[in-house]
PLY file of the C-alpha trace (Angstrom):
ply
format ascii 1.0
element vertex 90
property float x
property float y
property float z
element edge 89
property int vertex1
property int vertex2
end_header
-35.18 52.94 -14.30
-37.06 50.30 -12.34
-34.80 50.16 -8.63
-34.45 46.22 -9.60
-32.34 47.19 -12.42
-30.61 50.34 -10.28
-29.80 47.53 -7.74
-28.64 45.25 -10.10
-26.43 47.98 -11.86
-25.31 49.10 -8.52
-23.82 45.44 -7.69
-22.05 45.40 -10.62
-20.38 48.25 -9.98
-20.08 47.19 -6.88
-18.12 44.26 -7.70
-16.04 45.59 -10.46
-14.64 48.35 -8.07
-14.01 45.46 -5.51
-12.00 43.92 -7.30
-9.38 46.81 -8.92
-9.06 47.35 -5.11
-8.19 44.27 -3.59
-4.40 44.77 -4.24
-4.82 48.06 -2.49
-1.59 48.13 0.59
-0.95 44.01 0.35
2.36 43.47 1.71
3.62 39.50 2.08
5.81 38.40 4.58
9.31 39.51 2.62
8.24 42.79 2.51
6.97 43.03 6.22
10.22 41.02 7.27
8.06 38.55 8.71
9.70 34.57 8.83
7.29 32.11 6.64
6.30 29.69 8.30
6.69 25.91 6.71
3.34 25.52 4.17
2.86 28.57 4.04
3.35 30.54 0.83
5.85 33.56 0.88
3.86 35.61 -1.07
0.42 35.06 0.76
-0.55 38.71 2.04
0.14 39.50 6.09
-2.52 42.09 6.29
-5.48 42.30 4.07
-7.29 45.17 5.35
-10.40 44.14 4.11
-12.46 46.77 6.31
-11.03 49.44 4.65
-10.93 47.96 1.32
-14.92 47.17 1.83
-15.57 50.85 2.81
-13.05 52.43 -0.05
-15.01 49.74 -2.63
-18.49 51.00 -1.34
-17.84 55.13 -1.86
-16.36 54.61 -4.82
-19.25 52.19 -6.29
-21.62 55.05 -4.90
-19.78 57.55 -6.79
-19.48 56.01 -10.40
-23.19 55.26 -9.69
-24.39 58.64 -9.28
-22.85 59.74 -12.35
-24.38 57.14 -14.42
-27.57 57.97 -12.72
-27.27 61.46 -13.50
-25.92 60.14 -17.04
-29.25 58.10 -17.84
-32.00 60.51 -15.98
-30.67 64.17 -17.93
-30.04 62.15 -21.00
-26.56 63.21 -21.23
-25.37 60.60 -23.52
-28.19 59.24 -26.10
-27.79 55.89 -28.42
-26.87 58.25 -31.29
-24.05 59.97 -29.54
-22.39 56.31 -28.71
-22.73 55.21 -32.70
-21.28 58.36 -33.79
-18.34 58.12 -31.22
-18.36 54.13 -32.31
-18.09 55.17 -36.02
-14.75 57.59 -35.01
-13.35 54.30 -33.14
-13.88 52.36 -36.38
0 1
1 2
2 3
3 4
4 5
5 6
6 7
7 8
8 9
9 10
10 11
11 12
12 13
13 14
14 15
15 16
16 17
17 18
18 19
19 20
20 21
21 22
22 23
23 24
24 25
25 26
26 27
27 28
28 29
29 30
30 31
31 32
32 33
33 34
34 35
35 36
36 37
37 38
38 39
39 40
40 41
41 42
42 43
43 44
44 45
45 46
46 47
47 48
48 49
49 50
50 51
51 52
52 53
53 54
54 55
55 56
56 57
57 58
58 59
59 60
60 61
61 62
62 63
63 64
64 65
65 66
66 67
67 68
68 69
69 70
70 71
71 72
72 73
73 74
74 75
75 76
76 77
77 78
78 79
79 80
80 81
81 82
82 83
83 84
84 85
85 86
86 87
87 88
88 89
């Protein structure tokens, strides 16, 4: 696999894992008993934690990754394997 298309696959991953964690430990103002201010929305998040969520979205990206990696180098799953599972789905 060229490291353009590891790098590519990567951000993908990347991305995808960003987003299932965004909603990770968002609280809005009702549940932090904070008073909302005029214009503001009352569900709008209080704390993001975005840090965290960045660092959580990165190991986890890493992870899924290396299995893939591993996956594709060893061979571990050929195109034959998918169509037979694909004809069980059918």
């Amino acid at each position: 696999m060229a490291w353009s298309t590891a790098a590519a696959i990567y951000f993908l991953i990347w991305w995808l894992v960003l987003f299932c964690t965004l909603p990770i430990g968002v609280r809005n103002a009702a549940e932090d008993g904070v008073a909302v201010e005029a214009g503001h929305d009352p569900g709008a998040p209080t704390m993001i934690g975005m840090k965290f969520k960045l660092l959580l979205t990165t190991i986890v990206a890493s992870i899924l990754f290396a299995v893939l990696w591993v996956i594709y180098v060893y061979r571990l799953v050929s195109l034959e394997d998918l169509g037979t599972l694909w004809g069980l789905l059918k």
